[in-house]
N, C-alpha and C positions, 0 to 999 in steps of 0.2 A: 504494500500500500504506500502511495506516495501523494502528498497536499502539494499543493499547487496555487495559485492566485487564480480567480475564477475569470470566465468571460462572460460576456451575454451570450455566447455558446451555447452556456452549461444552463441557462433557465430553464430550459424543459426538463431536465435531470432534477436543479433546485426546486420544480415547482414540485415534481412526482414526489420527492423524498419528504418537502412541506407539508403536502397533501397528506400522508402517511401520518404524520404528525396529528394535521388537524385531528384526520377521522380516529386516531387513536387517543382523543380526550386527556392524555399527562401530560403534553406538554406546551401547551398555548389556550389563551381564551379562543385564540379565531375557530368559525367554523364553517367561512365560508371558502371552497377549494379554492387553489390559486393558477392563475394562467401562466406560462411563461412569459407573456406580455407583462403581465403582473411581477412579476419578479424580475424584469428586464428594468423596471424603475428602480430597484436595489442599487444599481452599476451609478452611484451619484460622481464619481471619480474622488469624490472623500474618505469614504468607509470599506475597509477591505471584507474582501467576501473571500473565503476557502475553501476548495475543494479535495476532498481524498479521490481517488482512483483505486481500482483494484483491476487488475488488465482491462486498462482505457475505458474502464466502467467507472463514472461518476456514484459513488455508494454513500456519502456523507458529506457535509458545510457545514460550517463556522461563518456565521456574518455579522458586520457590526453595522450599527444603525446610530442615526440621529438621537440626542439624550435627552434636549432640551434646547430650544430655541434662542436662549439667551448668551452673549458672546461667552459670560464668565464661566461658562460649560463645555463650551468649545473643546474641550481636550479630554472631554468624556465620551464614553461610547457607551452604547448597549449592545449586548452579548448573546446569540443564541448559540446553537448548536443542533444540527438533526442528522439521524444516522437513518439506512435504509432498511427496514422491520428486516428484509434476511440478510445482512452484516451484522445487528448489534451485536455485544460482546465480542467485539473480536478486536477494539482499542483504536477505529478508527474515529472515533467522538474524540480520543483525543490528541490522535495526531492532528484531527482540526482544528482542533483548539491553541495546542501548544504554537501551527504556523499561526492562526491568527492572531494570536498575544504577541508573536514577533513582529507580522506585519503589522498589528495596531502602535507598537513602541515605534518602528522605524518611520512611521506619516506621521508623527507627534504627540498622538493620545496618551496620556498618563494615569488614567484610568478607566477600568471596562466592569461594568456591572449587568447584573441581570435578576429576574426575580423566576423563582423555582418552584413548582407547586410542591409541597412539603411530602406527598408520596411520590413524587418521582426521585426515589432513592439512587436509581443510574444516576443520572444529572446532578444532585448533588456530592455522590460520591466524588465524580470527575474533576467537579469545581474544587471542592475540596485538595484535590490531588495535586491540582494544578494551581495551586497558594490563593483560591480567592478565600473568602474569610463571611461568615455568614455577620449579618447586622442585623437582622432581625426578623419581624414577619410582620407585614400587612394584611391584618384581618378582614376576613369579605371582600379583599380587592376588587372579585370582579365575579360576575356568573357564569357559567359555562351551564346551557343544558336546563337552565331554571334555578341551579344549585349556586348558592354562596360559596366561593373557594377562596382561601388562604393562597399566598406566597410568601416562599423565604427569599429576601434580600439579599445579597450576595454580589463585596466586591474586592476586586483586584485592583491594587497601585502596581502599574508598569513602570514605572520612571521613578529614578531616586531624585529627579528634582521637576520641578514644573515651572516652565517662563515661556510666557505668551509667546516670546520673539524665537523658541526652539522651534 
């Protein structure tokens, strides 16, 4: 298995492995499928997107997104992760992960967070592994399905220092 930096290529890959996601209720509120059109708006030329391969098959991404609109945020990102339901457990969640954290340190971001619903034990363990650090949990965040769900917080400082002009 090998990460890579994605293209708009890869949407239709990102969108199928998203999709998996949705309809498998741990790991996002969305539950509307996504197009590769849809996913072709990810590519902002700010926020890097990762792909695994496993022979020249797209199997897993890592993508960061916008955190907050205001400049003084600017060096934060938001953090997912989705792997292909016949990959899991085989550690390519965190080979995407670990090039992501590279490629988000080297475009300037100094910190990547994200929120985990508290039974996606995979996902947290990964973060975990990979030094983010849990801050807490947002009760009833959000509903999926009708149901009130929980998120745990969780984040990582990439940079041992932060200056606008880096």
């Amino acid at each position: 298995m090998t990460a890579r930096s994605a293209t708009i290529a890869d949407a239709e890959a990102i969108a199928r492995i998203y999709n998996e996601g949705i309809e498998d209720r741990e790991a996002t509120f969305e539950t509307r499928a996504r197009s590769a059109a849809d996913i072709a708006q990810w590519f902002d030329g700010v926020h890097p997107i990762i792909v695994v391969e496993d022979d020249d098959r797209v199997i897993a991404f890592a993508a960061t997104s916008a955190y907050r609109p205001r400049a003084c945020y600017a060096g934060i990102a938001e953090t997912s992760v989705y792997v292909s339901r016949a990959d899991r457990h085989r550690g390519a969640g965190r080979i995407a992960l670990e090039a992501l954290i590279q490629a988000a340190r080297e475009v300037g971001f100094w910190k990547l967070l994200s929120r985990i619903f508290p039974e996606n034990i995979a996902s947290l363990g990964l973060v975990r592994k990979l030094g983010f650090r849990e801050v807490g949990v947002y009760e009833k965040h959000g509903q999926l399905d009708g149901e009130w769900r929980d998120v745990v917080i969780v984040e990582r400082l990439i940079r041992l220092w932060c200056s606008t002009t880096a």
